[in-house]
C-alpha positions as CSV (number, residue, x, y, z in Angstrom):
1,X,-39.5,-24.2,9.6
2,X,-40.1,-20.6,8.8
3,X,-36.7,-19.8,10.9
4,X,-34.7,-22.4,8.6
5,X,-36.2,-20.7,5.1
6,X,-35.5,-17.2,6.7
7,X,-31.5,-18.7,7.1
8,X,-31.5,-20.1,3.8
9,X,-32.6,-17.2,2.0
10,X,-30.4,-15.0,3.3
11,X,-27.3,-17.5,2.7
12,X,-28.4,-17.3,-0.5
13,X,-28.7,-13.6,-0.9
14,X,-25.4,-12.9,0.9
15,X,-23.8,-15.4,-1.9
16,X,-25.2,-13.7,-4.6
17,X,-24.0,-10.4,-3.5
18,X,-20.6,-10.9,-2.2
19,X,-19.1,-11.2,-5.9
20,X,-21.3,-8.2,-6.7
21,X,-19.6,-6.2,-3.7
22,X,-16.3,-7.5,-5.2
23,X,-16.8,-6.2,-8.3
24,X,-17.8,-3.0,-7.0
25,X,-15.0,-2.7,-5.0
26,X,-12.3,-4.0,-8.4
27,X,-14.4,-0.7,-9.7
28,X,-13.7,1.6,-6.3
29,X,-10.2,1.0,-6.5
30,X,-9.7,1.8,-10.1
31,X,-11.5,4.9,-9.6
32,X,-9.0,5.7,-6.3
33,X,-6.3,5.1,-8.2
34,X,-7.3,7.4,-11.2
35,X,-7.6,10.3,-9.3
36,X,-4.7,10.0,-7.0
37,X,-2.3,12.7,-6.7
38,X,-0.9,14.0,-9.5
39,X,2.6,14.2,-7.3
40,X,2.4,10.7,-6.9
41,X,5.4,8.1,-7.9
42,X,4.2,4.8,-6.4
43,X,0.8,3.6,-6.0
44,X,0.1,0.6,-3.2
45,X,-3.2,-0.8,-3.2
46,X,-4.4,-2.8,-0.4
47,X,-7.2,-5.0,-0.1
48,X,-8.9,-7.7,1.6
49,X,-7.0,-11.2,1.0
50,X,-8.7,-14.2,0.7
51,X,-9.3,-15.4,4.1
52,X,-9.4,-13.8,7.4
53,X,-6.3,-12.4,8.8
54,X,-4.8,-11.7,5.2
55,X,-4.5,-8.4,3.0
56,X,-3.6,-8.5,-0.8
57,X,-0.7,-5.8,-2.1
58,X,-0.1,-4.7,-5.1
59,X,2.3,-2.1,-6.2
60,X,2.5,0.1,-9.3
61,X,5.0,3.2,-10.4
62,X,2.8,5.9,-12.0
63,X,6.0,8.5,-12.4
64,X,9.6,7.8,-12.6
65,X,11.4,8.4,-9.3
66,X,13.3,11.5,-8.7
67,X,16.9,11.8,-9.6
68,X,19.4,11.5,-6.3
69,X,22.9,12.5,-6.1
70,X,25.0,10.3,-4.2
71,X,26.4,12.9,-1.7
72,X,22.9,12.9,-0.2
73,X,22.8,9.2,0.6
74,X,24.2,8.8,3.6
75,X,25.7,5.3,4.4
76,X,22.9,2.7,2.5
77,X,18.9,2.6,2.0
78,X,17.6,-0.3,2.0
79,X,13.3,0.2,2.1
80,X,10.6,2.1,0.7
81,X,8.9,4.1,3.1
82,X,4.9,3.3,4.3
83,X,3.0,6.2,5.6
84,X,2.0,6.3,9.4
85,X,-1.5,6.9,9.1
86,X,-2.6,3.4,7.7
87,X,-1.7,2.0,10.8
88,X,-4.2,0.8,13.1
89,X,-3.1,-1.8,15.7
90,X,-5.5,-2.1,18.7
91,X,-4.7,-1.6,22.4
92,X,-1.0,0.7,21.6
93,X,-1.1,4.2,22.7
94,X,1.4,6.3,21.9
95,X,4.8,5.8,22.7
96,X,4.3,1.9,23.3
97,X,5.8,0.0,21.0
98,X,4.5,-3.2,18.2
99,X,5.7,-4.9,14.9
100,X,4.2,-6.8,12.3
101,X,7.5,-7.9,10.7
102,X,9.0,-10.3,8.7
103,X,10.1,-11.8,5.2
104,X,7.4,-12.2,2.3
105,X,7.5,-15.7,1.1
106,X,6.5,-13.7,-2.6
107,X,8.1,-10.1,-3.3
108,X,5.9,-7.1,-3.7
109,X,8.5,-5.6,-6.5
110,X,11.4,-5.4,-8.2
111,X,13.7,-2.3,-7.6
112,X,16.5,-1.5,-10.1
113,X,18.9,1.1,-9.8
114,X,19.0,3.0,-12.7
115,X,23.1,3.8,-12.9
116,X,24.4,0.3,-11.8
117,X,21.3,-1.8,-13.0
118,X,21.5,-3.3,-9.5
119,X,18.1,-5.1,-9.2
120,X,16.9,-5.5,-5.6
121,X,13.4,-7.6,-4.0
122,X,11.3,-5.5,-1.7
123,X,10.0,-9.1,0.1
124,X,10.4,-7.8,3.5
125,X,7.8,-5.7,5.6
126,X,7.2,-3.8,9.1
127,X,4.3,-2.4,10.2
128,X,5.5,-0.6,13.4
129,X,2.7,1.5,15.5
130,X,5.7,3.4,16.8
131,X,6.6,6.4,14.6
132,X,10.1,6.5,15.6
133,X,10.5,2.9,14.3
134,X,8.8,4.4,10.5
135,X,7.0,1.7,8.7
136,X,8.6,0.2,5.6
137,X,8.7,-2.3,2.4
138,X,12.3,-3.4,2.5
139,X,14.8,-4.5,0.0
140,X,16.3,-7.9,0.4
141,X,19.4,-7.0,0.9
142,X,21.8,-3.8,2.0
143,X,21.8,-1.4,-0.9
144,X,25.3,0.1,-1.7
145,X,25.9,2.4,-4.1
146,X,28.6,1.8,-6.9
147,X,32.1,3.2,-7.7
148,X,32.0,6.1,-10.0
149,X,28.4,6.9,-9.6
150,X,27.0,10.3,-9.2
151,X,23.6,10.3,-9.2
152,X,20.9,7.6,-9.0
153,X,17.4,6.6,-9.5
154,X,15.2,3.5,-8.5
155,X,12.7,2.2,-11.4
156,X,9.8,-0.6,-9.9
157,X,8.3,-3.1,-11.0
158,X,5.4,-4.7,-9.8
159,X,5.3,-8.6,-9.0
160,X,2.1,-8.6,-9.3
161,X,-0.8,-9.1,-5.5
162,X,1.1,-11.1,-3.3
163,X,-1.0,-11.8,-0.1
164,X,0.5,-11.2,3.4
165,X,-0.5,-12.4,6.7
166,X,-1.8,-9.2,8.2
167,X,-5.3,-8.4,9.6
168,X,-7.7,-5.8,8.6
169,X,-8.3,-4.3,11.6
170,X,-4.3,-3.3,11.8
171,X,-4.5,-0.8,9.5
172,X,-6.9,2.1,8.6
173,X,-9.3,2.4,6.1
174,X,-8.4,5.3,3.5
175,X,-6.0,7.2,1.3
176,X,-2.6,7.6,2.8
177,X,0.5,9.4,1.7
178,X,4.1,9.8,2.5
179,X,7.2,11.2,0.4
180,X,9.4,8.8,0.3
181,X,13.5,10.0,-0.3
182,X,13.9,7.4,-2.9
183,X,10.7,7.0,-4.6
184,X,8.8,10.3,-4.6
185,X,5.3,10.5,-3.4
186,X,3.9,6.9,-1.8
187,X,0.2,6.9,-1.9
188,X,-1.6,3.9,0.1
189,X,-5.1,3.1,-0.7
190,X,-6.5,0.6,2.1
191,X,-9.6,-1.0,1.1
192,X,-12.4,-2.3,3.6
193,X,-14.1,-5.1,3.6
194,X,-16.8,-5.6,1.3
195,X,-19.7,-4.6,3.2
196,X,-22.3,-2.0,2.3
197,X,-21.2,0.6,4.6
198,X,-17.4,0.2,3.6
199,X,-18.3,0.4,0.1
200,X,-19.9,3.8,1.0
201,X,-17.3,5.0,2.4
202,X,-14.7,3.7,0.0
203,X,-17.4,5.4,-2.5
204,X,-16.7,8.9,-1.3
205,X,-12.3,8.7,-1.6
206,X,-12.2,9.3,-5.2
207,X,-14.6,12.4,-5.1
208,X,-12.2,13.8,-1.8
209,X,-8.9,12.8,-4.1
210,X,-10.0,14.7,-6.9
211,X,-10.4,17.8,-5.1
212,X,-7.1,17.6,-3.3
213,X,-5.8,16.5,-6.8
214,X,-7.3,20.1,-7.9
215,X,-6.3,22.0,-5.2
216,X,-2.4,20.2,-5.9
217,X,-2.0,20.7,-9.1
218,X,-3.7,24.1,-10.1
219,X,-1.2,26.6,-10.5
């Protein structure tokens, strides 16, 4: 008897703090997010989705892309680039080979191209633990660029979270970063799961960011 209180207690504890970890990390995040780098152009926030084996995305541009000229586009681009670091699949050494790949039954953003208000959906996605096969949000379709155009420049739009059927445990907890050729700096923020030690350790990013944001952007 005393075994089946002892369960039910702590069933009800755990209930009545999992929306309290939630909202802690909602709050974590912002705070990530706020004191990203000031270089940064697009902001992906990952977190856990709603059941096991799912992560929520959400993208946002913070600063407008930089300005390309079409001479140094060579043949088409067609993805935003995803940094390395976040990935984290299990049993792959380097120089072996995995993809999480495929088409997102929601897209992550709307891309429009500035000069030929070409819109493009970035509903695809590979996570590849190979770093010759670069990770990467891609757009639905080839992009081309137009007659007469001489420079160019990709505005995004956020769809809003969209979950995708990826597992925690494939990528890596943290802050990531990669500049990206059409979109400027990328910055990644993968968030744990909601337990206490992962909202330690989440806890401590924004303090790391905003020295690295110091140290960046201090003449």
């Amino acid at each position: 008897m005393q075994i089946h209180t002892r369960i039910r207690r702590d069933l009800m504890l755990l209930l009545h703090l999992t929306p309290v970890m939630m909202r802690l990390v909602r709050l974590l995040c912002l705070l990530i997010m706020v004191a990203g780098p000031c270089r940064g152009a697009v902001n992906i926030l990952i977190t856990p989705g709603s059941s096991a084996g799912t992560m929520v995305f959400v993208i946002n541009q913070i600063s407008p892309s930089p300005t390309l000229n079409v001479s140094g586009i060579s043949g088409y681009v067609s993805a935003m680039s995803l940094p390395a670091t976040m990935v984290n699949i299990p049993g792959f050494e380097g120089g072996s080979f995995s993809d999480i790949f495929g088409n997102l039954l929601s897209p992550l953003a709307t891309v429009t191209e500035g000069f030929s208000e070409q819109s493009y959906l970035l509903n695809k996605i590979r996570i590849s633990s190979e770093p010759t096969a670069p990770s990467m949000i891609g757009f639905d379709r080839v992009f081309t660029t137009a007659s007469g155009a001489h420079s160019l420049r990709f505005d995004v739009v956020g769809e809003g979270p969209v979950e995708v059927n990826i597992s925690a445990v494939a990528l890596s907890v943290g802050v990531h970063t990669i500049d990206d050729l059409l979109f400027g700096m990328i910055t990644v923020v993968v968030v744990p799961e909601p337990t206490p030690s992962g909202l330690l350790a989440l806890a401590l990013v924004p303090l790391i960011m905003r020295r690295r944001r110091r140290a960046v952007c201090e003449p």
